[in-house]
Every structure is written in C-alpha cells, then in structure tokens.
C-alpha positions in Angstrom: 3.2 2.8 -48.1 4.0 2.5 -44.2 3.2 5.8 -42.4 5.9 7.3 -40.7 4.1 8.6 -37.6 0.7 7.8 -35.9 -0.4 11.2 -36.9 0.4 10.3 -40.4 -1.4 7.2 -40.0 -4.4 8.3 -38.4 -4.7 12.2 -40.3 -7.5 14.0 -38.8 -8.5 11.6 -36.5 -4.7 11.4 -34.8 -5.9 14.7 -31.8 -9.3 12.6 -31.3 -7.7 9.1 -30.4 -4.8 10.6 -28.6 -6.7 12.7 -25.9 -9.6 9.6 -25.4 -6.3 7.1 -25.3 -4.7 9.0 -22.6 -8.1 9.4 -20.5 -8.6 5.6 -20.8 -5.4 4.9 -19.9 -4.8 7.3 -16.5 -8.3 6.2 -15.9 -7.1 2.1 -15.8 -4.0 2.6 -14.0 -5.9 4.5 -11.6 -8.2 2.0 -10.3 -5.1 -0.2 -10.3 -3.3 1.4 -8.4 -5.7 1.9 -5.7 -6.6 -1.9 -5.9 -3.5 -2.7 -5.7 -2.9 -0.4 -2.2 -6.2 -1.4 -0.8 -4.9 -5.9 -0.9 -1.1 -4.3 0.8 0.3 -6.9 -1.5 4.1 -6.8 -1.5 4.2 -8.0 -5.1 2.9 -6.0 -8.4 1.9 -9.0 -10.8 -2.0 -8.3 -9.6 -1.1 -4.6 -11.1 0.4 -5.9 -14.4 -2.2 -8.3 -15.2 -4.3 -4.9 -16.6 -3.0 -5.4 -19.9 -6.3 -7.3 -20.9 -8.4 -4.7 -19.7 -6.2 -2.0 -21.6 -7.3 -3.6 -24.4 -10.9 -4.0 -23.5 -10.8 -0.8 -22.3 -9.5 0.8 -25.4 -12.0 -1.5 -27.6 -15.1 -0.7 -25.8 -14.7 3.5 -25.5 -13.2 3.5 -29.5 -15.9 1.3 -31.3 -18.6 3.6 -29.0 -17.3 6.1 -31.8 -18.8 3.8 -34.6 -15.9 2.9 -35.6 -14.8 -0.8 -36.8 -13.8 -4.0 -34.7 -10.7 -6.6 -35.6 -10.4 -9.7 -33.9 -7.0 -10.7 -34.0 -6.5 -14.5 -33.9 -5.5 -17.1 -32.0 -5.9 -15.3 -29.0 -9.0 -13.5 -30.1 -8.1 -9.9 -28.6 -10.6 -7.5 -30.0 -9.1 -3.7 -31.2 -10.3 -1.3 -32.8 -9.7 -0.2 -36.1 -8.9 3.9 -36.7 -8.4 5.1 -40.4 -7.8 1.5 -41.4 -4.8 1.3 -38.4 -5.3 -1.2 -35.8 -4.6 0.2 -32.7 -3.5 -2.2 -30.3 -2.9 -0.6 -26.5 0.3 -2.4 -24.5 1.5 -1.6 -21.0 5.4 -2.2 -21.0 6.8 -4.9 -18.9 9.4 -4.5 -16.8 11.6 -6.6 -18.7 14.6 -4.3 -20.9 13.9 -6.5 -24.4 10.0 -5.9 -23.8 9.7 -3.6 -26.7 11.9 -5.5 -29.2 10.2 -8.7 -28.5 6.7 -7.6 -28.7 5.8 -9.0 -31.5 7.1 -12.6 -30.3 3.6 -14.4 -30.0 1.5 -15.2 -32.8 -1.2 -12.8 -32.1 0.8 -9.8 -32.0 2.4 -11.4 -34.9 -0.8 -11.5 -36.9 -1.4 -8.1 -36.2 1.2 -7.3 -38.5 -0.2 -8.9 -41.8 -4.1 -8.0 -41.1 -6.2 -6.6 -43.5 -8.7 -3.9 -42.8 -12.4 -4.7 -42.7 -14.2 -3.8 -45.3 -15.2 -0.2 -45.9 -17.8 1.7 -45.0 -19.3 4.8 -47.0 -20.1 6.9 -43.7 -16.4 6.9 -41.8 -17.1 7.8 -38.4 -15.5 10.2 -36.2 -14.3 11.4 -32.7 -16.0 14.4 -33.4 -19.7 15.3 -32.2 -21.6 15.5 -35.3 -25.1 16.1 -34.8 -26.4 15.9 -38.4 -24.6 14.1 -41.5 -22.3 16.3 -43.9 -24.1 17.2 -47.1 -21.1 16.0 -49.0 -19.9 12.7 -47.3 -18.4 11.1 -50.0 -14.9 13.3 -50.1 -11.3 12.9 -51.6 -10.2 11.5 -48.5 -13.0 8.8 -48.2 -11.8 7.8 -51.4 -8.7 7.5 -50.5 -9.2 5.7 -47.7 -11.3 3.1 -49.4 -8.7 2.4 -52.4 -6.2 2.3 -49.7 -8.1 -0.7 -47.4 -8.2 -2.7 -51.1 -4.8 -4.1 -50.5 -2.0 -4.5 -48.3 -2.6 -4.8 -44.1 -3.1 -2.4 -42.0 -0.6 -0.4 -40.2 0.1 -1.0 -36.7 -0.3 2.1 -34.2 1.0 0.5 -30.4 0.1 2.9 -27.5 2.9 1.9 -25.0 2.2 2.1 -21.4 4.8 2.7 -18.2 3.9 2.2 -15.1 4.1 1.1 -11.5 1.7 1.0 -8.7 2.3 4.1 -7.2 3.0 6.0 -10.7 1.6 6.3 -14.5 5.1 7.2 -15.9 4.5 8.3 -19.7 1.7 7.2 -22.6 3.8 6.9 -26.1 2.8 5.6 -29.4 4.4 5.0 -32.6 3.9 2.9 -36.1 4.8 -0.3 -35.4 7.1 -2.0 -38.4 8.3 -5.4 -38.1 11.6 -5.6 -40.7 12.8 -8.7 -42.7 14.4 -10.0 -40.0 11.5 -9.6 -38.0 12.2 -7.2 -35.6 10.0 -4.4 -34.3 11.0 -1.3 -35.5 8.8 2.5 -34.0 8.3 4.6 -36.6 7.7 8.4 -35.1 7.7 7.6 -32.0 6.3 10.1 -29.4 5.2 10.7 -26.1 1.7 11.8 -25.7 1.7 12.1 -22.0 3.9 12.3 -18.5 3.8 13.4 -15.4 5.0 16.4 -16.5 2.6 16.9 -19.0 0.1 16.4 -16.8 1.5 19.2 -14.2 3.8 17.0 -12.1 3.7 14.7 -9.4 3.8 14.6 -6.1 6.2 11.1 -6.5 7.7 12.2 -9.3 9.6 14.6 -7.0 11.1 12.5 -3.9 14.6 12.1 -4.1 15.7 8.1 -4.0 16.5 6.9 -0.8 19.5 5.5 -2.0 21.2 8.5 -3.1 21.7 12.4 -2.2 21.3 14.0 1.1 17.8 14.5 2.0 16.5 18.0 2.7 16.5 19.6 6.2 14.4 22.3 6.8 15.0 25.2 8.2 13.8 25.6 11.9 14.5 29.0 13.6 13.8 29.4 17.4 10.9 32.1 18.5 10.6 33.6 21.5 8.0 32.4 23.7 6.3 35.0 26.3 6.3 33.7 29.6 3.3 34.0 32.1 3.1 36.4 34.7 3.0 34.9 38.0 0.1 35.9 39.9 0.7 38.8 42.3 
C-alpha cells in the first residue's frame, strides 16, 4: 500500500526527519551561496553542482541516527533509509519539466523498485534516548518488519529551490511513478520558506523590471545659523 503523505510514510519519525532535513539543507545552500559570492562568478552552475553533497549531506547526519544505508545502483548514491522509505534529497533545476522527468536516469529509476534492508529488532530514532525501552518489541515494530518482507520501499523526495542569493522553499512528497511511468507527488507539502523562516531581506525587493520604486519621504529642517562674532 503506497502512503499518501511523507508523514504517513514516515509515522512518528515524520517531525524528526523534517526539522534535521531542513537544517541540513539551509545549512548547504548556505555555504554555497557564499562560495559562490566569494569566486564573483557570473554563472550559477558552481552553485548547482551541490546536489551530490545534498545527498551526502543528508546520508551522513541521518545514518548518525543509527538508522540504515541503501546504495542505489549504477550510480552508487548512498541514502538513507527512514521507516523502510528511502529518502532521496533533490535540489530542483531550473528546467520547467525537472520534476516530471526526475525519475529519467536509471538510478533514480531504481529507486523506485528497491527493497528495504533487512530488519532490525532495535529501530532507531531521532529522539535522544538515553537508556533502551523496556518493551522494544511493540505493535508497530511488527508492523514495520512484516511490512519490509515484500514490496519496495516508498520513495519520500525532499525538493530543493534555490538560487545563489536565495533558499526559496524545502518540499517533500511520496514519490509514485504510474504505469506510464511518470512521477506522480503524493501529499505534497512545503516544510519550509522564507516566510516560514521570518522573511527575507531579498524576498522583499520589488523587480527591477516592474513597479515604481519607492521614494522616501525627505522633509526639510531648519538649520540654525551661527552668530557672527561681535
């Protein structure tokens, strides 16, 4: 059965992933971005080549969780593996069929049909757990275990926008491919944006290209004048 939303897919580890997602991801773009202003380059591939290190990035602070590793062939990208979900992290491209077409290379493909590692008894967790649970065998380990048995994992995609100069939104959604083998987003949310975050400073200015920009207002003070010496 596909889930229809990540926080379906993921149940009570969904709040965990999401808030160490998001601080991965501002954290990436953010050493970007100011790599990208300190080489004045003119052109922004430099700042989309970070796609590899989202997923490195994502890999490395997930599986620091105990959780499990996939690596997802040809291309041998390693992701983590949440609640049996493979969680595969994707800046957009600036390209308008980027979403529908991102499953058009045979990795991304494969990442449809994988099946999850094999179970563990102790699942681990996002939460700080400093001694075991005295019952760690519950309904929902069960579950989970009869579930990984058959059938491949679900696909949760964190999609990424971006520029240089501004981390647009963080989304995710269950990632379906139909017959015809075309991506289809199942609940698909926003998780972050600048105005989640409190706004932006960029996020504000008017484009240059349209509207009347802003004049402030300048009103004229009296000045005292010296007094000439007697």
């Amino acid at each position: 059965m596909i889930p229809d939303s990540p926080a379906q897919a993921l149940d009570r580890h969904a709040s965990g992933l999401r808030e160490l997602v998001v601080r991965v991801v501002r954290d990436r773009h953010e050493r970007f971005a100011e790599a990208h202003q300190v080489s004045e380059s003119r052109y922004a591939m430099g700042f989309g080549s970070q796609w590899r290190d989202l997923l490195d990035d994502t890999h490395e602070a997930v599986t620091r969780f105990g959780f499990a590793s996939f690596k997802l062939l040809p291309a041998g990208y390693k992701l983590p593996v949440v609640n049996d979900c493979l969680i595969y992290v994707w800046r957009i491209p600036d390209n308008p069929d980027a979403v529908s077409d991102f499953a058009s290379s045979p990795t991304r493909r494969n990442g449809f049909v994988a099946a999850p590692p094999d179970a563990t008894l102790f699942e681990p967790s996002f939460a700080d757990q400093s001694e075991p649970d005295e019952d760690p065998v519950d309904e929902g380990e069960i579950e989970r275990v009869v579930r990984s048995l058959g059938g491949a994992m679900p696909v949760v995609l964190v999609m990424v926008e971006s520029t240089p100069r501004l981390l647009q939104s963080i989304q995710w959604a269950v990632a379906v491919l139909d017959e015809e083998g075309n991506l289809v987003l199942r609940g698909h949310e926003c998780i972050w944006d600048t105005e989640l975050s409190g706004g932006s400073e960029l996020s504000s200015v008017e484009s240059f290209d349209s509207g009347a920009p802003a004049v402030p207002v300048v009103e004229l003070q009296e000045q005292e004048r010296p007094v000439p010496d007697a």
